[in-house]
VMD Tcl script that builds the backbone (N, CA, C; Angstrom):
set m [mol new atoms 474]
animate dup $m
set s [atomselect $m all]
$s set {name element resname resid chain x y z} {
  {N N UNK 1 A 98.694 -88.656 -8.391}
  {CA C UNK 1 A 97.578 -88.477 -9.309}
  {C C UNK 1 A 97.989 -88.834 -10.730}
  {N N UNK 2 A 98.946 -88.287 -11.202}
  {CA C UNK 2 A 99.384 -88.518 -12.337}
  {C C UNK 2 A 99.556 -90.001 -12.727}
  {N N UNK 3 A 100.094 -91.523 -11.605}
  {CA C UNK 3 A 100.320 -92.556 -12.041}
  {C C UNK 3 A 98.673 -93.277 -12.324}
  {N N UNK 4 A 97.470 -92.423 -11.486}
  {CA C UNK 4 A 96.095 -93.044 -11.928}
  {C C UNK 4 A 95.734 -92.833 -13.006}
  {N N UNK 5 A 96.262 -91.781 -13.818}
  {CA C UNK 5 A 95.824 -90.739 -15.117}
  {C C UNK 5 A 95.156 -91.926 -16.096}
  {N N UNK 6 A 96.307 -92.733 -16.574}
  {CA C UNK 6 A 95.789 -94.015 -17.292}
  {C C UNK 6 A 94.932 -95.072 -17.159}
  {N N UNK 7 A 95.150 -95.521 -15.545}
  {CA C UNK 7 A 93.839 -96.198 -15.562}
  {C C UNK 7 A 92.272 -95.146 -16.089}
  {N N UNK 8 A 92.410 -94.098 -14.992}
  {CA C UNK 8 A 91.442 -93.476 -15.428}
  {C C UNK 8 A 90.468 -93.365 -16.895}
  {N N UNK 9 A 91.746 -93.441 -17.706}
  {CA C UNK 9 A 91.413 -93.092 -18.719}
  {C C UNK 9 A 90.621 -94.488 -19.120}
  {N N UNK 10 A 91.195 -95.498 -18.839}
  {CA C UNK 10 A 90.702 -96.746 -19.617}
  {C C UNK 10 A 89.372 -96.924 -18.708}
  {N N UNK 11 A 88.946 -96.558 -17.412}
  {CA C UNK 11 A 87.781 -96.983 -16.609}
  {C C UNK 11 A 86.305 -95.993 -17.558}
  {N N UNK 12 A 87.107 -94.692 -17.855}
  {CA C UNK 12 A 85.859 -93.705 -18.326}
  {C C UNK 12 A 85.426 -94.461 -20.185}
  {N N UNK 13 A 86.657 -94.661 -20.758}
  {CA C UNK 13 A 86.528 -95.591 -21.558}
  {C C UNK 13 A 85.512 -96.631 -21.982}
  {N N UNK 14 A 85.807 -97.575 -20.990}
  {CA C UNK 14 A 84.596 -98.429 -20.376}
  {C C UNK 14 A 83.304 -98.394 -20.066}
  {N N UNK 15 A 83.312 -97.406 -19.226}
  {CA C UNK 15 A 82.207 -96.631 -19.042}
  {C C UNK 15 A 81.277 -95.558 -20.212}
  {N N UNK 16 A 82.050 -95.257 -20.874}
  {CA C UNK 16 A 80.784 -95.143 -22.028}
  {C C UNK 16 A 80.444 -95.727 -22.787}
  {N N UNK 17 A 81.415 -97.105 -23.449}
  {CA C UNK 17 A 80.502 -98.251 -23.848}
  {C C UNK 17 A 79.884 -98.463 -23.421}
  {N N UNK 18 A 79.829 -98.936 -22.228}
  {CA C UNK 18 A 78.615 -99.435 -21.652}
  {C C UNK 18 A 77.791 -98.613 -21.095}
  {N N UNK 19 A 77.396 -97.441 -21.267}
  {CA C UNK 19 A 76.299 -96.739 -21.427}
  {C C UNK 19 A 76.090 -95.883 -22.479}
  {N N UNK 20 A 76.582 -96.130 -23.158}
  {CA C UNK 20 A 76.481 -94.849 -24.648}
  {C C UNK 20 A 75.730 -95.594 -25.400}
  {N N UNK 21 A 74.442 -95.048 -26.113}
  {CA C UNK 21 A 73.910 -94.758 -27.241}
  {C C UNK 21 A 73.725 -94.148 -27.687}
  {N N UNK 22 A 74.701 -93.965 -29.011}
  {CA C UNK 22 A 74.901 -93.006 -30.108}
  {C C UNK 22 A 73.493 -92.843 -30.458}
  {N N UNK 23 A 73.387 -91.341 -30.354}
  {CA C UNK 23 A 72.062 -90.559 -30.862}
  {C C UNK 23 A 72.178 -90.607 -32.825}
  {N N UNK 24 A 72.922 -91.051 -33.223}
  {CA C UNK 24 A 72.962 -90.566 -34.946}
  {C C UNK 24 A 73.380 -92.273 -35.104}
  {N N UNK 25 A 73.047 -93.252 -34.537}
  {CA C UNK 25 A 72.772 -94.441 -35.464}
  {C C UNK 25 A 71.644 -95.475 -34.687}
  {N N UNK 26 A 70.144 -94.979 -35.316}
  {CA C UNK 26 A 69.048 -95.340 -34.725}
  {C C UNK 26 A 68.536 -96.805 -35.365}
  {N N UNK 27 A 68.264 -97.674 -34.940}
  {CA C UNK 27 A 67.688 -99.131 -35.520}
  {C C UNK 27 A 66.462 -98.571 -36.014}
  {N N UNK 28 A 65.830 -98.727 -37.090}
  {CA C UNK 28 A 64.147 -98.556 -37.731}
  {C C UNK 28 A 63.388 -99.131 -36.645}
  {N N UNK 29 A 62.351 -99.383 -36.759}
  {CA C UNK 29 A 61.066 -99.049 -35.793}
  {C C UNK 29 A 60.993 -100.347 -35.649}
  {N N UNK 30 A 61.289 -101.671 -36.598}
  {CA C UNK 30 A 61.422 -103.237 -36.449}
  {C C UNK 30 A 62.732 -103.758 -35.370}
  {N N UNK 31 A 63.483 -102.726 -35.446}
  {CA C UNK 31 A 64.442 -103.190 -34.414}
  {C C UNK 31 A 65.803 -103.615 -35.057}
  {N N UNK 32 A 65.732 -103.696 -36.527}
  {CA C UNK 32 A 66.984 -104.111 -37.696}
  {C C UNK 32 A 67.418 -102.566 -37.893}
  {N N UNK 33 A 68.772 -102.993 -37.615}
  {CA C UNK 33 A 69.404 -101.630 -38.144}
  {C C UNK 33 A 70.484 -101.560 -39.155}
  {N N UNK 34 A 69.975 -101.847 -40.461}
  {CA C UNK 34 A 70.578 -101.587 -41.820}
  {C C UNK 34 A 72.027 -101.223 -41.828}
  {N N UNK 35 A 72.416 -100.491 -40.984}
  {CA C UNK 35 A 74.061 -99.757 -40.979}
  {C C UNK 35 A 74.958 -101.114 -40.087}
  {N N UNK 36 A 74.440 -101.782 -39.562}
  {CA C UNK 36 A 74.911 -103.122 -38.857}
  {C C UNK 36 A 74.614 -104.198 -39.190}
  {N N UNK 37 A 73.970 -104.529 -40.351}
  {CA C UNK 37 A 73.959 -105.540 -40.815}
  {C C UNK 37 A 74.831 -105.916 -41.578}
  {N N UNK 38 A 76.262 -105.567 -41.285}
  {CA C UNK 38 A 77.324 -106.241 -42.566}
  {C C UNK 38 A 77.896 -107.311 -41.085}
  {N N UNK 39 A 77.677 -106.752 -39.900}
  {CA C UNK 39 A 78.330 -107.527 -38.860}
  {C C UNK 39 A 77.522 -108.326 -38.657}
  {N N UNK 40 A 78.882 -109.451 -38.460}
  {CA C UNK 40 A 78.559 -110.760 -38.456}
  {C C UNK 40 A 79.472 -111.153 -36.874}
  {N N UNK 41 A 79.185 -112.810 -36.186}
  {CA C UNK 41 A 79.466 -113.078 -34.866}
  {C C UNK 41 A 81.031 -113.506 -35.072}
  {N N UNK 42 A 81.473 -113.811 -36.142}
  {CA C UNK 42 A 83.254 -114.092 -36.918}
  {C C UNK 42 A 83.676 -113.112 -36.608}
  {N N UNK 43 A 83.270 -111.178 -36.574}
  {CA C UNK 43 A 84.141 -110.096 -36.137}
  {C C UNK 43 A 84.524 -109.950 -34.860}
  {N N UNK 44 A 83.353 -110.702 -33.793}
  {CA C UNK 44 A 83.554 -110.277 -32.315}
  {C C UNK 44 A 84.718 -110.566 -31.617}
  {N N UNK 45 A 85.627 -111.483 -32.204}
  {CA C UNK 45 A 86.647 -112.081 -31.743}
  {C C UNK 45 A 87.871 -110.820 -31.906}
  {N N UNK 46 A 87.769 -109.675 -32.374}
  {CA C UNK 46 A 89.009 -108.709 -32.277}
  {C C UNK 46 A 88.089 -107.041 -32.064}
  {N N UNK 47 A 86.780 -107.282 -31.234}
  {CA C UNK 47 A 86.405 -106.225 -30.544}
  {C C UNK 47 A 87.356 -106.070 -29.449}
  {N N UNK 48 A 87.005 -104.418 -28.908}
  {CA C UNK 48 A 88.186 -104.294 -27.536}
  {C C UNK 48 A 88.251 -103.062 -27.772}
  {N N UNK 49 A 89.370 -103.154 -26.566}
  {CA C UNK 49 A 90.164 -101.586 -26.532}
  {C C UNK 49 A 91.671 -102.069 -26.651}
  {N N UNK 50 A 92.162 -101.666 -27.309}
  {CA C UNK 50 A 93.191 -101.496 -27.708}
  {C C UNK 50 A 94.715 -100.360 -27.553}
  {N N UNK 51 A 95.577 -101.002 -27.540}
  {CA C UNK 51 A 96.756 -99.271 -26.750}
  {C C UNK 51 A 97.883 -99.360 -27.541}
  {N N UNK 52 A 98.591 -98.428 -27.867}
  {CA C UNK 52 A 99.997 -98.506 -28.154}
  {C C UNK 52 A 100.890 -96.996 -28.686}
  {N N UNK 53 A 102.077 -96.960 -28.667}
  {CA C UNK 53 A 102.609 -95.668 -28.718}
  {C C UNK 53 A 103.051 -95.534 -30.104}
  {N N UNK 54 A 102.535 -94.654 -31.169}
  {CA C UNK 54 A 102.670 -94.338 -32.567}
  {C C UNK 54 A 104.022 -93.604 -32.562}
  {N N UNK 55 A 104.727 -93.850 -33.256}
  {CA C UNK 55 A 105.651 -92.819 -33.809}
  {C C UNK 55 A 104.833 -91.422 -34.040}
  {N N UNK 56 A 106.063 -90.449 -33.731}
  {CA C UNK 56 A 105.502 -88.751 -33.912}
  {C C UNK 56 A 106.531 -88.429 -34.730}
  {N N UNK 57 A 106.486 -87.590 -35.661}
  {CA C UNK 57 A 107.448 -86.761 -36.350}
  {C C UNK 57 A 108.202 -85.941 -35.363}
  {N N UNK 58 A 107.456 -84.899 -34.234}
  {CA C UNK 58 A 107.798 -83.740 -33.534}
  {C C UNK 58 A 107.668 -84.027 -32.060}
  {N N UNK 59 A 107.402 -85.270 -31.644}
  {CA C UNK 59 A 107.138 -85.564 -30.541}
  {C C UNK 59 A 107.622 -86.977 -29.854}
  {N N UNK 60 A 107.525 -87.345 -28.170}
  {CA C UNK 60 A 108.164 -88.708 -27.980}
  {C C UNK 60 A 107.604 -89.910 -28.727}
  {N N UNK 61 A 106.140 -89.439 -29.394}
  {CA C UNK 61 A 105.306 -90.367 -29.800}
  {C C UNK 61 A 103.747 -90.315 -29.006}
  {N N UNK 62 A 103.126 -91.181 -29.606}
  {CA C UNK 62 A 101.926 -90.953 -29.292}
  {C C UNK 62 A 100.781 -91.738 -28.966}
  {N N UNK 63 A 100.472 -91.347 -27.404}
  {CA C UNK 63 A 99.546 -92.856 -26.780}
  {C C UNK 63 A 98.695 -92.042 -27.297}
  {N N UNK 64 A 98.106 -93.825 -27.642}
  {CA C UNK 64 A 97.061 -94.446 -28.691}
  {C C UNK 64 A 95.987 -95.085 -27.808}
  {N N UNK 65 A 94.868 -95.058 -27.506}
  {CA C UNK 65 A 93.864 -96.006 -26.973}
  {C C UNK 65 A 92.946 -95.789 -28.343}
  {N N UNK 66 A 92.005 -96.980 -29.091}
  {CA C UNK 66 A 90.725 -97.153 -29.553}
  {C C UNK 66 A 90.137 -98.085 -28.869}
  {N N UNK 67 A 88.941 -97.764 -28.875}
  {CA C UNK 67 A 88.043 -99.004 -28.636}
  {C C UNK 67 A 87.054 -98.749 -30.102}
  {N N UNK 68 A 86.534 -100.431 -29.652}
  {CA C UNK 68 A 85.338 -100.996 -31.218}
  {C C UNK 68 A 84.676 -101.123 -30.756}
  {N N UNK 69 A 83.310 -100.895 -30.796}
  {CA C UNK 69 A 82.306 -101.699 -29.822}
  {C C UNK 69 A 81.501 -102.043 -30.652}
  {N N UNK 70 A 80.575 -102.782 -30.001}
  {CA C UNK 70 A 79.931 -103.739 -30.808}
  {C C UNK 70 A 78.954 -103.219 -31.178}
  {N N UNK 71 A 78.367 -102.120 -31.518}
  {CA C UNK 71 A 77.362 -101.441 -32.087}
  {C C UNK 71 A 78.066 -100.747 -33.261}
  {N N UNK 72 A 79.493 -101.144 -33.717}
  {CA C UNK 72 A 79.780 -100.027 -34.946}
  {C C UNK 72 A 80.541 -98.968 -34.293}
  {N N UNK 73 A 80.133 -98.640 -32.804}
  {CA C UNK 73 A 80.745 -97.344 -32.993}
  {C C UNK 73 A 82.089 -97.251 -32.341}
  {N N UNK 74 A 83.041 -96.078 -32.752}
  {CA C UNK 74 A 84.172 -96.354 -32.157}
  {C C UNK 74 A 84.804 -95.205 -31.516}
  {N N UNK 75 A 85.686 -95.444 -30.426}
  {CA C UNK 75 A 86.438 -94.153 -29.815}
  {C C UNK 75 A 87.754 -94.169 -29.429}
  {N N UNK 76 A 88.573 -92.976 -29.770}
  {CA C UNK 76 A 89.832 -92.951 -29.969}
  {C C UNK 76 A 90.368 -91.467 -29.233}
  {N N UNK 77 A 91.694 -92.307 -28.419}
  {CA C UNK 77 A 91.979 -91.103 -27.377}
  {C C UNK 77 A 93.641 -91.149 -28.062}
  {N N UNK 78 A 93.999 -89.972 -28.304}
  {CA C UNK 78 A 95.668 -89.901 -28.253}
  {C C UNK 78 A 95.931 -88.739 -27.972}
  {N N UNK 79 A 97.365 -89.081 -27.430}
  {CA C UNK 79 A 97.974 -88.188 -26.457}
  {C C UNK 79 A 99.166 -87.862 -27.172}
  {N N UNK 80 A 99.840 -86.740 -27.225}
  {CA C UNK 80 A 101.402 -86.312 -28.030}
  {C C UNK 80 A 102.293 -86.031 -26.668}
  {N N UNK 81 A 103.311 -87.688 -26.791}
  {CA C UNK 81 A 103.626 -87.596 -25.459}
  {C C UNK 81 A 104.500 -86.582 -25.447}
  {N N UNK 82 A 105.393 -85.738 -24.750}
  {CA C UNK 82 A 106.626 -84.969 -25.293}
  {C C UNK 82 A 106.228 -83.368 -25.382}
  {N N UNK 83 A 104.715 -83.281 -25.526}
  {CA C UNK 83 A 104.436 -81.617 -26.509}
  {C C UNK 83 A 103.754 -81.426 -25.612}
  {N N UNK 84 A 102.366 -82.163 -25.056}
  {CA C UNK 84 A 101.710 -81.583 -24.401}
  {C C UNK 84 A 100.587 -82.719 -23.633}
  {N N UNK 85 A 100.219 -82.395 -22.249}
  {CA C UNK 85 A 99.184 -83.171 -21.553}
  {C C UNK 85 A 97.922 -83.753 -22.581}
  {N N UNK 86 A 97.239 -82.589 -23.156}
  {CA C UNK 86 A 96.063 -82.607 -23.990}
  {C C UNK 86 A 95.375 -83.752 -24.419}
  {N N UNK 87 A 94.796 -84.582 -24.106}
  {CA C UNK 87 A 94.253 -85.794 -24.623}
  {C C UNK 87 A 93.048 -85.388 -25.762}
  {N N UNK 88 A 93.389 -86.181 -27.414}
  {CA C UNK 88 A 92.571 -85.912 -28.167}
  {C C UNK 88 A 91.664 -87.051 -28.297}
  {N N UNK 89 A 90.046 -86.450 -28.566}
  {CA C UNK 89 A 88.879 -87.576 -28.274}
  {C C UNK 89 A 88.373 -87.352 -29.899}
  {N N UNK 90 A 87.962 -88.633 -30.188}
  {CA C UNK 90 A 87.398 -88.812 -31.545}
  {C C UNK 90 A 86.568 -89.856 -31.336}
  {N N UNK 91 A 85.557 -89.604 -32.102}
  {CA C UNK 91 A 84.315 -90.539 -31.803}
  {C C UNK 91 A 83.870 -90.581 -33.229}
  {N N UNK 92 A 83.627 -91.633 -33.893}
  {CA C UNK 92 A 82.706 -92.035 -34.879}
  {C C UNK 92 A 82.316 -93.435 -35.155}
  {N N UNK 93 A 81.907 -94.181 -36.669}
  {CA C UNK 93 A 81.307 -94.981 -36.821}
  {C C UNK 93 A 82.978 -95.807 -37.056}
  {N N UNK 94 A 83.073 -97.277 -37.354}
  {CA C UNK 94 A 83.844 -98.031 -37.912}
  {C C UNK 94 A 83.429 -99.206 -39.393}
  {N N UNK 95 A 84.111 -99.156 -40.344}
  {CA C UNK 95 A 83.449 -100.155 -41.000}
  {C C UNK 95 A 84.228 -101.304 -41.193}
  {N N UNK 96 A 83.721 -102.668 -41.079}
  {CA C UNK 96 A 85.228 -104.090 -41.579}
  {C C UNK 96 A 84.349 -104.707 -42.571}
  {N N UNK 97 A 85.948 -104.444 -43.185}
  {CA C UNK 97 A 86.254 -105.762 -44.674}
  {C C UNK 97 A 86.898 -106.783 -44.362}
  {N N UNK 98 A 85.631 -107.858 -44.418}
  {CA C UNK 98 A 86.369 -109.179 -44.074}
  {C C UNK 98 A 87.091 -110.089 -44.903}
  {N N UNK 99 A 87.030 -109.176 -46.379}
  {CA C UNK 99 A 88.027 -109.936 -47.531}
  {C C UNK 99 A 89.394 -109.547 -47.025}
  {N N UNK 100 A 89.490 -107.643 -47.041}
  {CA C UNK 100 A 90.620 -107.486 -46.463}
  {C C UNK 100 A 91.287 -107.665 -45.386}
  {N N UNK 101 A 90.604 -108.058 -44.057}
  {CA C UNK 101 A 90.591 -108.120 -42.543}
  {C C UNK 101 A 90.411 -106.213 -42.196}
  {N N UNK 102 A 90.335 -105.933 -42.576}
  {CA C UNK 102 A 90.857 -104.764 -41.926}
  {C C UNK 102 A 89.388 -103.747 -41.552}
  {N N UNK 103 A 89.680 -102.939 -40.836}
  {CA C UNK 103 A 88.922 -101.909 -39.859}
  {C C UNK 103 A 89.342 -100.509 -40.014}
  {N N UNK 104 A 87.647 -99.944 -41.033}
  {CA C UNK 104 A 88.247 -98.551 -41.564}
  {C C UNK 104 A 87.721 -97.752 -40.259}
  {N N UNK 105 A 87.936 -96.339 -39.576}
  {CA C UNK 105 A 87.241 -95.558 -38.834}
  {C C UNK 105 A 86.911 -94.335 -39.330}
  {N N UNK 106 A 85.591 -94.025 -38.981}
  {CA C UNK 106 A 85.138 -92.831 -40.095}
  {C C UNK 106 A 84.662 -92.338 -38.948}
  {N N UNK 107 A 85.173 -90.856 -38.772}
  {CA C UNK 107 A 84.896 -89.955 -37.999}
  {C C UNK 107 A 83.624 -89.228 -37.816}
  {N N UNK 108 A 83.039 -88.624 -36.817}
  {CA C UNK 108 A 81.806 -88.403 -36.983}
  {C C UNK 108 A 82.045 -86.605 -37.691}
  {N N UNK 109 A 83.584 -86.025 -37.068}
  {CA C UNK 109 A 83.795 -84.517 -37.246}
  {C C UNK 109 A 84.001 -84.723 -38.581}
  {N N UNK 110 A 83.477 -83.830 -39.971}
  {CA C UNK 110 A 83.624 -83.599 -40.777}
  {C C UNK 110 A 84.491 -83.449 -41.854}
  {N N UNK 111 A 84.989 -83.691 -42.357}
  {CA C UNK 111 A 86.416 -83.295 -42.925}
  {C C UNK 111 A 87.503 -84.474 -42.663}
  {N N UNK 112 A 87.106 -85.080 -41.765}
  {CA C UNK 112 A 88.723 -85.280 -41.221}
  {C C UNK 112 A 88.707 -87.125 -41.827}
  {N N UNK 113 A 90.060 -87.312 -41.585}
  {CA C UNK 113 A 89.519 -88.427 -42.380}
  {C C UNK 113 A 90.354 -89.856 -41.195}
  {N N UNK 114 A 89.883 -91.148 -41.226}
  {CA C UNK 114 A 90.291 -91.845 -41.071}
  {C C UNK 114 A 91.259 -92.956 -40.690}
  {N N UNK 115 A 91.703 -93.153 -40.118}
  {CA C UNK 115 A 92.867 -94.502 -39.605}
  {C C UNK 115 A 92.045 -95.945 -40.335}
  {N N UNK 116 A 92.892 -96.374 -41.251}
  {CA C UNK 116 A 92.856 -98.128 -41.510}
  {C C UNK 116 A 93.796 -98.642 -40.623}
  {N N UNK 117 A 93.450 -100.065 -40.012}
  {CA C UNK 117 A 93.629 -100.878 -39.205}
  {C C UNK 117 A 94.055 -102.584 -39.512}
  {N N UNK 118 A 95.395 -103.049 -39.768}
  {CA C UNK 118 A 94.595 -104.609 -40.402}
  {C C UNK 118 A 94.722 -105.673 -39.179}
  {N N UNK 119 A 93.655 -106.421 -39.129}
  {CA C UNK 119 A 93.241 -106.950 -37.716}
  {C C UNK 119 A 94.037 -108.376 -37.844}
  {N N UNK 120 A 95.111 -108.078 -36.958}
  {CA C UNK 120 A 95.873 -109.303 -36.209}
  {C C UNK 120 A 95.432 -110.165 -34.998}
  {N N UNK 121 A 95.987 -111.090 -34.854}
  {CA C UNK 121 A 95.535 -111.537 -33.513}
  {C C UNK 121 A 96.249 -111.197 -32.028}
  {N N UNK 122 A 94.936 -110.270 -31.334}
  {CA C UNK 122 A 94.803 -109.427 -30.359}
  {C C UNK 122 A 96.002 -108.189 -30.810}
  {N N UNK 123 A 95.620 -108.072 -31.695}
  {CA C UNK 123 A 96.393 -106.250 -31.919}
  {C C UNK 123 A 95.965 -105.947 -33.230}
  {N N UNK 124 A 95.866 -104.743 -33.395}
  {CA C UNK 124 A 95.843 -103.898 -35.246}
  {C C UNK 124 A 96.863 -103.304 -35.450}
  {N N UNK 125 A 97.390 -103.516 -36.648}
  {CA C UNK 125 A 98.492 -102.339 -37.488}
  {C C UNK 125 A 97.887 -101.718 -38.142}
  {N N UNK 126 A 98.041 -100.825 -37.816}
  {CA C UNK 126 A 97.823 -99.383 -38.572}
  {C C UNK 126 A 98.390 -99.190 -39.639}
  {N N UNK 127 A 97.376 -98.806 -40.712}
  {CA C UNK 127 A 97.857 -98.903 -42.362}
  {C C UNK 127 A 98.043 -96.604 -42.824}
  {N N UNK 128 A 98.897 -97.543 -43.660}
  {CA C UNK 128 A 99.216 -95.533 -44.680}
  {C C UNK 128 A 97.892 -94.962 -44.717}
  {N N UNK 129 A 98.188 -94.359 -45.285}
  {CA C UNK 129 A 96.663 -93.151 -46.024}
  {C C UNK 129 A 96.642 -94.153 -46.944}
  {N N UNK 130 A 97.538 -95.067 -47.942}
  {CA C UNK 130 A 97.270 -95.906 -49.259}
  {C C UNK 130 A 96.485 -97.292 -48.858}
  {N N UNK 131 A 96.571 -97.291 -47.243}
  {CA C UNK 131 A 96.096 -98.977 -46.766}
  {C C UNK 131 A 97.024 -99.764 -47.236}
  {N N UNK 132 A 98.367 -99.599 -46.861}
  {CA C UNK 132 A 99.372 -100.234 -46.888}
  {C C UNK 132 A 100.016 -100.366 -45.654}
  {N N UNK 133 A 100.586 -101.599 -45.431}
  {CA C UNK 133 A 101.344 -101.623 -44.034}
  {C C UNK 133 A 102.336 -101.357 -43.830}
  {N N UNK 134 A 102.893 -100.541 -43.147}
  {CA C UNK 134 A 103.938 -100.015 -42.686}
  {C C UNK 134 A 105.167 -101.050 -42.949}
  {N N UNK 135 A 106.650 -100.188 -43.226}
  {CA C UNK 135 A 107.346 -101.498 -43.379}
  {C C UNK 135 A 108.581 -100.341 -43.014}
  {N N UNK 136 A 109.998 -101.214 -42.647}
  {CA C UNK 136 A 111.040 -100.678 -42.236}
  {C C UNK 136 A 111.062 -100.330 -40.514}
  {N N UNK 137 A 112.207 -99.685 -40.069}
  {CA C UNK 137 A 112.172 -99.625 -38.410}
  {C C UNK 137 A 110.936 -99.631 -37.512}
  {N N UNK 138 A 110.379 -98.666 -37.796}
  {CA C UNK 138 A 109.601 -98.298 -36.842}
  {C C UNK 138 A 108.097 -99.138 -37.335}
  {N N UNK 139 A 107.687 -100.330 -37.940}
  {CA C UNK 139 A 106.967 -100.957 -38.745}
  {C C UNK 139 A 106.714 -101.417 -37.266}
  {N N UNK 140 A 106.691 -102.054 -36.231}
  {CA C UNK 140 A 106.458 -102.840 -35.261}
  {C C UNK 140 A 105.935 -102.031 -34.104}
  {N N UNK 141 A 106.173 -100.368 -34.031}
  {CA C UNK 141 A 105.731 -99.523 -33.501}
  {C C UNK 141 A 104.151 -98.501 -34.314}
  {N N UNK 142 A 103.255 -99.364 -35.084}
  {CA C UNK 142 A 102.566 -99.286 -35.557}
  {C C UNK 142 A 101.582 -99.999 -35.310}
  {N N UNK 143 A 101.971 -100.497 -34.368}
  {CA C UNK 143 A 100.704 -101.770 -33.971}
  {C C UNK 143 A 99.920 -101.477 -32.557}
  {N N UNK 144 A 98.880 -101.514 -32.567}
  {CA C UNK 144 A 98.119 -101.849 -30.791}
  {C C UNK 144 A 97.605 -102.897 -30.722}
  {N N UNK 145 A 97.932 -102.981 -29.422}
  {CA C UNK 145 A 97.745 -104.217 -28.791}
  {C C UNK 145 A 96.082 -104.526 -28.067}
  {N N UNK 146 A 95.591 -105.656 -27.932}
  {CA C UNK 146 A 94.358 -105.630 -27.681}
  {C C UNK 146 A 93.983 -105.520 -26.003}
  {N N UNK 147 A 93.977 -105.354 -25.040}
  {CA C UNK 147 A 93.705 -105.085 -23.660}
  {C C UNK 147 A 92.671 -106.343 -23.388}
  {N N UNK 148 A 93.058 -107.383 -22.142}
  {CA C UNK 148 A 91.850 -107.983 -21.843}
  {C C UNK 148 A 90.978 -107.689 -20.902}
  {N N UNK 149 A 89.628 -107.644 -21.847}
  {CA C UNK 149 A 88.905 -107.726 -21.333}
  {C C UNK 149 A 87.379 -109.145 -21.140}
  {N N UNK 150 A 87.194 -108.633 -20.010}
  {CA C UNK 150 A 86.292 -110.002 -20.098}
  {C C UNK 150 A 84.844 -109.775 -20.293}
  {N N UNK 151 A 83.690 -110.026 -21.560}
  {CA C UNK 151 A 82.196 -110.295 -21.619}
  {C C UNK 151 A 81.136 -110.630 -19.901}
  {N N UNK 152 A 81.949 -111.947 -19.694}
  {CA C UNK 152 A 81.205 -112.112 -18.483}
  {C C UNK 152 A 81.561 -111.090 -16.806}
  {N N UNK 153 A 80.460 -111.095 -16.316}
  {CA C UNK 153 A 80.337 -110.809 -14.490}
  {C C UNK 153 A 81.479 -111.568 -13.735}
  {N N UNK 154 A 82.048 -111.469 -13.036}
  {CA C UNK 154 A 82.813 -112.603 -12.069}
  {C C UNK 154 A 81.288 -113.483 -11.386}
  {N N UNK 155 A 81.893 -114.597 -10.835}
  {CA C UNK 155 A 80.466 -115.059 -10.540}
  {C C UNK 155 A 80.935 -114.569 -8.831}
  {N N UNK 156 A 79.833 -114.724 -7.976}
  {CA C UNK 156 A 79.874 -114.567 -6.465}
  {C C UNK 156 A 79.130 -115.504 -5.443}
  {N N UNK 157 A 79.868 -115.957 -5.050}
  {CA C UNK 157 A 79.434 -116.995 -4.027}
  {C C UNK 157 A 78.125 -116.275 -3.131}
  {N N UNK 158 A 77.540 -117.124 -2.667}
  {CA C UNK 158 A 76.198 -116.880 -1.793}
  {C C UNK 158 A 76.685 -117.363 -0.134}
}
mol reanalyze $m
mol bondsrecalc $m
mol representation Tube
mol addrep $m
């Protein structure tokens, strides 16, 4: 059971993109929805889900899954490998600066604040609290990697 744990995780993943609509970001009654109009079809190329193991101060480190989806909204699972099973879920909006490349995440829970992201090809590094990139040893263990996935159906013969 334990070696399915991960897929698992990435199938339920999946599965609420593709059925989740966020109740707190509604399109107006025309069908334009103002909070998504900064996205443009140039961002779609580093949507995904994404994985990788963060450095921990107190722990082995820490699996990382986000996904972006293409409505803005975003979700983020990490795990403190070393301390405890517990998988933490965070769900909110995302915003990108395409001067800076980068991908802020703004939480929907109150208070809490944010991960910056600067968007590489098929992976993000994860920036300071200053939106600075990590630098020295563990600078390369700051990054996730992008997971493929594919837009289209497989096709099926008749």
């Amino acid at each position: 059971m334990q070696k399915f744990k991960p897929q698992l995780s990435l199938l339920l993943l999946a599965a609420t993109f593709a059925v989740q609509q966020p109740a707190w970001a509604e399109p107006e009654a025309d069908g334009h929805d103002p909070a998504h109009a900064h996205h443009t079809a140039k961002e779609h190329h580093w949507l995904g889900v994404y994985n990788g193991f963060l450095p921990c101060a107190d722990c082995a480190g820490i699996k990382t899954q986000l996904g972006l989806n293409k409505n803005g909204s975003y979700i983020l699972m990490t795990t403190f490998s070393g301390r405890s099973e517990r998988e933490f879920v965070e769900k909110g909006k995302f915003t990108w600066d395409e001067k800076k490349n980068t991908v802020t995440l703004m939480p929907k829970k109150e208070g809490a604040v944010g991960n910056q992201y600067l968007i590489g090809n098929n992976m993000l590094m994860q920036l300071d609290s200053a939106g600075i990139l990590y630098t020295g040893k563990l600078a390369e263990r700051y990054v996730l990697r992008r997971n493929e996935i594919t837009e289209k159906e497989p096709a099926h013969a008749h």
